[in-house]
C-alpha positions in Angstrom: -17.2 14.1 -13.1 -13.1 14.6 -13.3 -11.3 11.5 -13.3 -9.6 10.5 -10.1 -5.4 10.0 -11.0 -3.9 7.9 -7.7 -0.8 9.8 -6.5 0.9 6.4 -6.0 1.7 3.7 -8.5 0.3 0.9 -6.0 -3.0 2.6 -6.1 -5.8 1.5 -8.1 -9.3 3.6 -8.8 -12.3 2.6 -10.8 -15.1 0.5 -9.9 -13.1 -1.9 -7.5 -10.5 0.4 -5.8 -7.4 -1.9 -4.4 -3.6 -1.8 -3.6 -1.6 -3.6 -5.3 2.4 -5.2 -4.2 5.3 -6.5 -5.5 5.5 -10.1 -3.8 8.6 -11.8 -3.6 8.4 -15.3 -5.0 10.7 -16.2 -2.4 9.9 -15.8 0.4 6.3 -13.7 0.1 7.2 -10.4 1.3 5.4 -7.8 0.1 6.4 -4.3 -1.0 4.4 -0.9 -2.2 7.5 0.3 -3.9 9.5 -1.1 -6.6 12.9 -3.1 -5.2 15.6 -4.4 -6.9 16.1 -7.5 -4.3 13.5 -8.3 -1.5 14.6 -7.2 1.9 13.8 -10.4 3.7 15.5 -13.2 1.4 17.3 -10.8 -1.2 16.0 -13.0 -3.8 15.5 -10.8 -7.0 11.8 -12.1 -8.5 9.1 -10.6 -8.1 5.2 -10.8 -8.8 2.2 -8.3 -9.2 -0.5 -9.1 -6.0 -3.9 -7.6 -5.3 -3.9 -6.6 -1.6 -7.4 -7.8 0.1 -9.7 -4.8 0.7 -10.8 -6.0 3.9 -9.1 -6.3 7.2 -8.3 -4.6 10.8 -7.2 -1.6 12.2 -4.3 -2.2 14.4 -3.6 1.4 15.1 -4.3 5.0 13.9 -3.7 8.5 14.8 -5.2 12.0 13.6 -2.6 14.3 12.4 -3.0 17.6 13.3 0.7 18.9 12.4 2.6 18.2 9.4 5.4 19.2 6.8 4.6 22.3 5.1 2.1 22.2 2.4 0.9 18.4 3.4 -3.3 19.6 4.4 -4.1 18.3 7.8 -6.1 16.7 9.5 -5.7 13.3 8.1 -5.5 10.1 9.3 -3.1 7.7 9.0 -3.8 3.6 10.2 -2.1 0.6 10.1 -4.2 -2.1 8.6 -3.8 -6.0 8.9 -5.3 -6.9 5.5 -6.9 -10.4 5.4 -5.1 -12.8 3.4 -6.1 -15.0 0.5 
């Protein structure tokens, strides 16, 4: 089998596939992307966080139309991950 490469940094395959964030030690925002200062607090530390795998699907759509070259359909959801 061909090994699986995430397309995203926050991504994480393998046996236990996950998201991971930037937290800020601030105030506990969390970010996907890498920041320089947290957009809540503007405080500049931050730590690595393993988002839960489980939670709820507030809302979702199928996308049936989309930038050129992007395959469709796909879905895209917003998920309230439990907390730890």
């Amino acid at each position: 089998m061909a090994q699986q490469i995430p397309l995203v940094d926050y991504l994480v395959l393998g046996d236990d596939p996950h998201l991971v964030a930037h937290e800020c030690t601030s105030c506990g925002a969390r970010f996907f992307d890498r920041r320089n200062a947290c957009a809540s607090c503007e405080a500049t530390e931050f730590k690595t966080v393993d988002v839960p795998t489980t939670g709820e699907v507030r809302a979702f759509t199928i996308v049936s139309f989309a930038a050129p070259g992007i395959p469709v359909p796909f879905v895209a959801a917003v998920v309230d991950c439990e907390q730890t």
